[in-house]
N, C-alpha and C positions, 0 to 999 in steps of 0.2 A: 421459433428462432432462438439460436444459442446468446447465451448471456455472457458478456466481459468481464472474466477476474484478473481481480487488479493487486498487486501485492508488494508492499512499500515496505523497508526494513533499512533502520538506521543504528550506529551506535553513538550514544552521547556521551559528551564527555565529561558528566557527573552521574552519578545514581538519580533514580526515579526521587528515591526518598531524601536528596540533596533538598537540607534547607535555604540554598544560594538564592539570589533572586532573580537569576539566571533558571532554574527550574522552574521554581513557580509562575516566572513569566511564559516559559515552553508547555505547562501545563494548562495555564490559561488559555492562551490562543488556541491550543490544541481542543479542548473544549468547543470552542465557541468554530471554531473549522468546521468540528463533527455537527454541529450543529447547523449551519450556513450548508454544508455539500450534502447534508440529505434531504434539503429542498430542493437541489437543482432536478431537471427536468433531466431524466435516464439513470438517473440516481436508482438501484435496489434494494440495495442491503450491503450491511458489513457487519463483520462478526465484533461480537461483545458478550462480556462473560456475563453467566446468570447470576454472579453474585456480588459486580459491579465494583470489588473493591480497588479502589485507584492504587496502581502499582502492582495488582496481583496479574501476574501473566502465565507463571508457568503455577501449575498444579488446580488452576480457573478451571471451573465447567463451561465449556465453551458450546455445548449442545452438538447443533451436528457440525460446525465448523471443526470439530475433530479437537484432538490434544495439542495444547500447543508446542510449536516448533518452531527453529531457529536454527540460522546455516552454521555450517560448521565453524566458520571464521568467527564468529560470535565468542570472546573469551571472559569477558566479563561475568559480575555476579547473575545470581538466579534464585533470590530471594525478594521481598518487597526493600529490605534494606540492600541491596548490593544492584539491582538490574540498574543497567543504563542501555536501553533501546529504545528506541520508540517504533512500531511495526504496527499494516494496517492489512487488511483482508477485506476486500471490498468489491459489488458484483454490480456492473453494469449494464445500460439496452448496449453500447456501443462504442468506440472513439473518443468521437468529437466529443458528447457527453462528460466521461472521463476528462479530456484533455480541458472541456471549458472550466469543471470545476477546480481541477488542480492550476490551470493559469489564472484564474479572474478570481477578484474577492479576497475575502480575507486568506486564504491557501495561499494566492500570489503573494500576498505580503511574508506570509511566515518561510516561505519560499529564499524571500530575500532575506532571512536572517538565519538562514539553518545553517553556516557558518558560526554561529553564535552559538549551537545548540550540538553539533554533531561532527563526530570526528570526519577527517579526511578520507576516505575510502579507496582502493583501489577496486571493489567489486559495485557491481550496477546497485542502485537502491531501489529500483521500482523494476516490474514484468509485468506485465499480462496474458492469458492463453482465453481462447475459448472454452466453456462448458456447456455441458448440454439442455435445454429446456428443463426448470425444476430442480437441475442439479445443484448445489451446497460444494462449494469448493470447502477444501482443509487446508488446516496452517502446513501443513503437510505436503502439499499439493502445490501449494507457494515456496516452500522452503526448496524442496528439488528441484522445482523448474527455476529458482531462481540461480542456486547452482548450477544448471545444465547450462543457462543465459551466459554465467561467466565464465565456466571450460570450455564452452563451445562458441557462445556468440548466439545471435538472435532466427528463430526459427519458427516454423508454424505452435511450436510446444513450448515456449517460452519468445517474447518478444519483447517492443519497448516501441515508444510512440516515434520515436526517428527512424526503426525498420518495424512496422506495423506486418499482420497477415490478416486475410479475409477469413469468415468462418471456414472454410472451404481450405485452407491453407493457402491460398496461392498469396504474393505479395501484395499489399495494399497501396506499398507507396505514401508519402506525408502527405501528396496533395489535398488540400481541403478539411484537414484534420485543424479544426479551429474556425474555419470558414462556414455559414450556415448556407451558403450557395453550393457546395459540393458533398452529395449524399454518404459518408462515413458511417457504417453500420457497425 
């Protein structure tokens, strides 16, 4: 059965390596998130670089998640002193899965304060697509389809949890996406 990636991409409005305590509080939760959503139940993997430096994003060894990347509306720095993004690459069984961990828990709270943490946007911050059994999505892979989501709108190749698609592409529909009564694959 194909696997759900899931690809989040924000800009903030200080640098990574801002010593405010407004960062550090975004950097703490953020932490303890990564930690809480990769117990949930459908939870797979997300990418992380091999040499784990906090703030290092572009020029990381990211393995086979690919090089990393970033939409083109992205105009800030691209240093550990200048980036201000926060961006995630992450592979799910399904949905519902997905959707419970980012509304419940500690996610839902940091949820309510990323007002606090990230500019206003006028392009989507999250997509999802299907991959194939085995397969390792790329930053790559997330960056264009997330592009494609906001020239064009949501599709079997780029989607979002208000218009879902089946592996299959046909539409999924939101029914039951959160609900553990209604089967969300």
């Amino acid at each position: 059965m194909p696997s759900l990636a899931l690809y989040t991409f924000g800009v903030l409005k200080s640098p990574l390596a801002d010593p405010a305590p407004l960062t550090h509080e975004f950097y703490e939760i953020g932490e303890a998130v990564y930690r809480e959503i990769s117990r949930y139940p459908g939870y797979l993997a997300h990418a992380e670089a091999a040499d784990g430096d906090r703030g290092l994003l572009f020029g990381a060894d990211w393995g086979a998640w690919g090089e990393f990347a970033v939409p083109a509306w992205y105009d800030k720095g691209r240093t550990v002193e200048t980036t201000a993004l926060a961006t995630t690459l992450s592979l799910w069984t399904g949905l519902r899965p997905a959707f419970e961990a980012v509304y419940t828990g500690l996610h839902r709270g940091a949820l309510s304060r990323r007002h606090d943490w990230f500019e206003k946007a006028e392009q989507p911050n999250h997509m999802f697509w299907w991959v194939p059994d085995d397969a390792i999505p790329t930053w790559q892979d997330g960056v264009s389809r997330l592009e494609h989501l906001h020239g064009h709108g949501p599709a079997p190749h780029a989607f979002t949890f208000r218009h879902p698609f089946s592996p299959d592409g046909t539409p999924a529909g939101t029914d039951g996406i959160g609900r553990k009564s209604d089967p969300v694959h």
